[in-house]
C-alpha positions, 0 to 999 in steps of 0.5 A: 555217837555209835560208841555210846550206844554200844557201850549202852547195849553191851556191858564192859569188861573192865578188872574191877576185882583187880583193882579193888586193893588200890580202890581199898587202899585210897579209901582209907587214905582219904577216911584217915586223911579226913580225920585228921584233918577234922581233928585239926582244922575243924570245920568252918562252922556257919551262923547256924551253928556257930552264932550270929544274928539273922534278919529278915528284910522287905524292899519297899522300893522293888527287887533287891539288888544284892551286890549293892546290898552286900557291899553296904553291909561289908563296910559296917565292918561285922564280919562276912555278910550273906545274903539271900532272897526267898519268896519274892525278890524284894524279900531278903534274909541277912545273916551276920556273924556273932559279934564279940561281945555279948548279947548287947554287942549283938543288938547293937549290930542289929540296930547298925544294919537297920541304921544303915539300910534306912526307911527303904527296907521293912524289917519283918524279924530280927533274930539272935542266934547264941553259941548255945543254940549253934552247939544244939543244933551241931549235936541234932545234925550229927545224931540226924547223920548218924540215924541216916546211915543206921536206918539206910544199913538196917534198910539195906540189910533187911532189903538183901542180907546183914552182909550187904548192910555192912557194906552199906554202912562202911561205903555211907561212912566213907562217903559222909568223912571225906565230904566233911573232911573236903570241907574242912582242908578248903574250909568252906562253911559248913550250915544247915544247908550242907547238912541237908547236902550230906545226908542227900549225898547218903541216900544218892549214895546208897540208890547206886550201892543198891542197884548194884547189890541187886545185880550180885543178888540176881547174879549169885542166884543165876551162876551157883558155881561161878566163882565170888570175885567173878560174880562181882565183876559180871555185877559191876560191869553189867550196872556200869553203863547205868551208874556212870549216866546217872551220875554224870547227868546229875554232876552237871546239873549241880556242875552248873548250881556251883558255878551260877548258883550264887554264893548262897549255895555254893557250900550245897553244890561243892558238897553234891557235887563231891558226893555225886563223885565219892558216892559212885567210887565207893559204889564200885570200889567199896561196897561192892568189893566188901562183898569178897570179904564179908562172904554173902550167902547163896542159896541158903548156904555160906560159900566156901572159903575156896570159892571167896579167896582173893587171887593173889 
């Protein structure tokens, strides 16, 4: 154990400026790779945004048992089933996909569901979810992921300078586009609930790039003549110890949600935990290093050119 509270009381000294081109270089790999894969591939959309029938069920006999329950439903033959309990465990939410047809091939697999579950289950609700209402919900989300990370920029660029807000929003940007392409190359269904991950993961993200910005902040203020590129490296050592525990603790507690959580959450666990990993890169190999290029101020002055040149 003596070698992590060493590492606890004294920063590291590892080359992150000279390894920001390779960290750079993969990002963009990743971010055009995830476009191209988008425009491709697409994304598995899910019942909330693509359509299908959602219910909601009570046990009369007890906790339900949703293996039993699913496998019931898997031979009616109407595609994928999932299923999920809330409030007590005789409650049941059942969704279904749209079934081809229109709003009569939709009642009638409505009425097949109820058929086969019988008088053991009291139907509560019974909802009808169109392609219109998924095609609204798709254009919400994105303008709701959008808004996200203008407001963090704009929260990031007031909190220190515009030039860190730059690197805010590219880092955020970088993070949203490779968890949305990691979900369509494994074509996992991408709901509501992922939705929710996606924009957790921008602000788990940016709480990591911030931390680091106020170190260089705290940095340029303390060291005036040290040189841009050092000042970084001090930064991002200094906060090392603090971003790798933080994200470690927090990638097993989801570790463990992606591997006993259930089918329910699946999709919410492989997007935190892909964030938890994505967002402490770009902390370090993005948001960071963009400082080098985009030139922050210090002590009221833009520094020199010779101060912010990259070494060759």
């Amino acid at each position: 154990m003596r070698p992590v509270f060493v590492f606890l009381q004294v920063p590291p000294h590892l080359p992150f400026f000279k390894l920001h081109r390779l960290g750079l270089a993969l990002s963009i790999f990743l971010t055009i790779a995830s476009g191209v894969l988008l425009a491709t591939r697409g994304l598995n959309y899910g019942i909330d945004f693509k359509g299908g029938i959602v219910m909601e069920v009570k046990s009369s006999t007890g906790p339900v048992d949703l293996e039993a329950m699913r496998s019931t439903l898997d031979g009616l033959k109407l595609g994928e089933v999932a299923l999920q309990t809330f409030g007590a465990p005789d409650d049941v939410l059942i969704r279904l996909p749209r079934q081809p047809g229109g709003d009569d091939a939709q009642n009638k697999g409505a009425a097949l569901v109820r058929q086969t579950l019988g008088d053991k289950y009291e139907f509560r609700r019974t909802d009808i979810v169109g392609p219109k209402v998924g095609g609204e919900q798709i254009q919400a989300g994105a303008l709701a992921t959008l808004l996200a990370m203008v407001l963090i920029a704009g929260y990031v660029a007031f909190r220190f300078e515009w030039q860190f807000g730059i690197g805010a929003i590219v880092s955020t940007f970088h993070d949203v586009i490779t968890t949305l392409g990691l979900f369509s190359l494994l074509q996992l269904e991408f709901n509501l609930t992922t939705l929710a991950a996606i924009l957790t993961i921008a602000g788990y993200s940016i709480n990591d790039t911030v931390v680091i910005y106020d170190r260089v902040r705290e940095t340029l203020r303390k060291y005036k003549v040290m040189e841009l590129p050092k000042i970084v490296d001090l930064a991002l050592n200094e906060t090392l110890s603090r971003t790798v525990l933080t994200s470690s603790v927090t990638a097993l507690a989801v570790l463990a949600l992606l591997l006993f959580g259930g089918e329910v959450i699946r999709g919410f666990s492989a997007a935190m935990l892909w964030g938890i990993v994505i967002g402490t890169y770009s902390s370090l190999f993005i948001a960071a290093p963009l400082l080098l290029y985009i030139r922050p101020r210090r002590s009221g002055e833009i520094l020199a050119p010779s101060q912010t040149m990259i070494a060759k």
